[in-house]
C-alpha positions as CSV (number, residue, x, y, z in Angstrom):
1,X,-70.5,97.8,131.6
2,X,-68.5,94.7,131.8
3,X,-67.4,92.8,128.3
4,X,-66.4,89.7,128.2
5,X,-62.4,90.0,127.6
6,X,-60.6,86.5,127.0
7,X,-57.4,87.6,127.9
8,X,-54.7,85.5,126.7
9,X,-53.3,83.9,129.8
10,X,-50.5,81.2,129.2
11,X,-50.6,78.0,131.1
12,X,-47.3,76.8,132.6
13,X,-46.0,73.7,133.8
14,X,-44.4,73.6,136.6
15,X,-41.9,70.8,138.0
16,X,-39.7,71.6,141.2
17,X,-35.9,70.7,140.4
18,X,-34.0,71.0,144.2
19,X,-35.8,71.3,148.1
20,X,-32.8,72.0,150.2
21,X,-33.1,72.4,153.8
22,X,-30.8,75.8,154.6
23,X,-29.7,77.1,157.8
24,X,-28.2,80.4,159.5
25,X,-26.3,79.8,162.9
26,X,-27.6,83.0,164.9
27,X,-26.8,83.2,168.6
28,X,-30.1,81.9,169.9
29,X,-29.6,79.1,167.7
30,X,-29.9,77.8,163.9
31,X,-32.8,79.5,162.0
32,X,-34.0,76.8,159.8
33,X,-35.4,77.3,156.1
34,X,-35.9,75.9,152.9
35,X,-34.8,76.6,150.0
36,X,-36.8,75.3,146.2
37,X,-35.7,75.6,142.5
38,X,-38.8,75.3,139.8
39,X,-38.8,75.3,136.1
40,X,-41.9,76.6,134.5
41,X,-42.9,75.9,130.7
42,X,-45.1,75.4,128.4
43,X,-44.0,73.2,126.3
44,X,-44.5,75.6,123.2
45,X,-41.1,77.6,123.7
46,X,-41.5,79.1,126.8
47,X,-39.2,78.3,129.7
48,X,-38.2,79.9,133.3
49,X,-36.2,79.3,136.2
50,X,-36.5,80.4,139.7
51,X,-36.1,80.1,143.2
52,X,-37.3,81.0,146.1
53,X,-36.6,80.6,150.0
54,X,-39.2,80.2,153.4
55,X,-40.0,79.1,156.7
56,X,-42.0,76.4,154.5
57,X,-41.7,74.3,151.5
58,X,-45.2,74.7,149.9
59,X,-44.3,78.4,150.6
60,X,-40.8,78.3,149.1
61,X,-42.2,76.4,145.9
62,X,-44.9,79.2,145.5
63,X,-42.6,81.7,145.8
64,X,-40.1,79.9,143.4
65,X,-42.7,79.3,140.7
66,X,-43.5,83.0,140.9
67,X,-39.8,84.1,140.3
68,X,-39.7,81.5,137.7
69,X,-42.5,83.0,135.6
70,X,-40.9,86.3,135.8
71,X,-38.0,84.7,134.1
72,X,-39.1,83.2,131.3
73,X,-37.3,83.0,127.9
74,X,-38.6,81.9,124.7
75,X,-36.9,79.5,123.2
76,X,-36.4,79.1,119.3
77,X,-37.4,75.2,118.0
78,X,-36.8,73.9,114.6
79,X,-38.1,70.0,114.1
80,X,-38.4,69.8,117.5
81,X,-34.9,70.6,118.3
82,X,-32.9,73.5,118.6
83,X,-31.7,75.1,115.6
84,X,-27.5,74.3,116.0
85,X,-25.0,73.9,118.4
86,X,-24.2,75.7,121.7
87,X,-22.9,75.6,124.9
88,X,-24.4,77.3,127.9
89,X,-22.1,78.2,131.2
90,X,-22.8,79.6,134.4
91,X,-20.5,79.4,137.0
92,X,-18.3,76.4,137.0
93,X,-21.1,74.5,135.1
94,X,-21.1,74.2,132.0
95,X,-23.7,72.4,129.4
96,X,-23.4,71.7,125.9
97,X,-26.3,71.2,123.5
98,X,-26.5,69.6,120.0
99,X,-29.4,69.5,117.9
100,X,-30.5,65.7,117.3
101,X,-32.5,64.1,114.2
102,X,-35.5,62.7,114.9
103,X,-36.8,60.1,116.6
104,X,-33.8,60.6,119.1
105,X,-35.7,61.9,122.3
106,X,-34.2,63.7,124.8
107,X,-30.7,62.4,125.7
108,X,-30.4,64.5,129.2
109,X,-30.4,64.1,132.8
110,X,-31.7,65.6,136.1
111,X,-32.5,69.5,135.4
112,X,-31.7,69.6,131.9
113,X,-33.9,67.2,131.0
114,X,-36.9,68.9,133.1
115,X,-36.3,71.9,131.5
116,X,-36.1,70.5,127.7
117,X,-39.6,69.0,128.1
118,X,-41.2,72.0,129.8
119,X,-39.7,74.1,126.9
120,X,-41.3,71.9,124.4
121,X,-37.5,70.4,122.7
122,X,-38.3,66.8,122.0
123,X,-34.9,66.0,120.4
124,X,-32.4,66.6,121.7
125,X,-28.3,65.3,122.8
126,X,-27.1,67.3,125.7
127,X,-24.0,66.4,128.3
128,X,-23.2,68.5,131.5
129,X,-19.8,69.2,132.3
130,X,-17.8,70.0,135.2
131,X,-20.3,70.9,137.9
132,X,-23.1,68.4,139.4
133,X,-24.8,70.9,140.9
134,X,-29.0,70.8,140.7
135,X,-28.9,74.6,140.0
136,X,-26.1,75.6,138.4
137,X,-26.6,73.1,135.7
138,X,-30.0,74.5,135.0
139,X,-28.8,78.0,135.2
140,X,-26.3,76.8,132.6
141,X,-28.8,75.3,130.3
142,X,-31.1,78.0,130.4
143,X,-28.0,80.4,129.7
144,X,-27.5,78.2,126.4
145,X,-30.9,77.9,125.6
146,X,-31.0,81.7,126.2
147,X,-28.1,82.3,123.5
148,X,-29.8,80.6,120.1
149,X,-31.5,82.3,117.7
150,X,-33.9,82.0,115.7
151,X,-33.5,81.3,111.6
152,X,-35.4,84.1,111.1
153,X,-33.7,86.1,113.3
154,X,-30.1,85.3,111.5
155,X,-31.9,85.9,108.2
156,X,-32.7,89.4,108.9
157,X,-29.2,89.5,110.7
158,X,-27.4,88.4,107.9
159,X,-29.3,90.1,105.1
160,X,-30.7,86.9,103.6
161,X,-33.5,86.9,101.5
162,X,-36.2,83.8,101.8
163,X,-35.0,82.5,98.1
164,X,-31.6,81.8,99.4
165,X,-32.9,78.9,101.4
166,X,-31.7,78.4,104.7
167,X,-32.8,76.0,107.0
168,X,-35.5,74.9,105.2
């Protein structure tokens, strides 16, 4: 008895970020590895990070991709563009992100700019501060991406009814 079930299976993009070479001085030698960061998306709100570490690069990006998709965030777009103002920190890196009218495009670089395609924003003005680092900028942006809300979530935050007229 087997029905035919259409599960609902997302398809992510996936775009590798950083491929370092890492490696451990143990007494025999140096035990050499790599080390891959990958953003997953959909381009429909949906964004993760991850990485992942092998003997191997194709085997470090599968494993990264698979962390990624465990991490995924949905992310709340308005005109394609995020709904206000935020900055996103991790570490000493720290990203700030302003919504942008249309027509803009996306004003980023390196990371952030792989992860505001994959997550669908298509207007957008971001700079990164302090740090240059591959991953801790991304880990930044998707830290501010990971802080906006929706306007319907505020709405029901805030106690505002739909005649009121935010955002519209």
């Amino acid at each position: 008895m087997t029905d035919n079930i259409v599960e609902d299976i997302e398809v992510f993009e996936e775009e590798v970020i950083s491929i370092r070479r890492v490696t451990k001085v143990v007494k025999g030698g140096k035990n050499l590895r790599f080390s891959a960061a990958v953003v997953v998306g959909d381009k429909n709100g949906k964004v993760g990070l991850g990485k992942g570490k092998a003997r191997e690069v194709p085997l470090a990006i599968k494993k990264a991709v698979a962390n990624a998709k465990k991490n995924v965030i949905d992310v709340p777009i308005l005109n394609d563009t995020i709904p206000y103002y935020t900055i996103g920190k991790f570490g000493a890196a720290r990203v700030v992100l302003r919504p942008a009218s249309p027509g803009t495009g996306v004003i980023a670089g390196g990371s952030v700019r792989v992860i505001m395609e994959l997550a669908g924003i298509k207007n957008i003005l971001t700079k990164s501060l302090k740090s240059k680092n591959t991953i801790t900028v991304a880990r930044a942006t998707i830290h501010g991406l990971e802080l906006l809300h929706s306007p319907e979530q505020i709405k029901k935050k805030r106690d505002i009814r739909e005649e009121d007229g935010l955002w519209q």
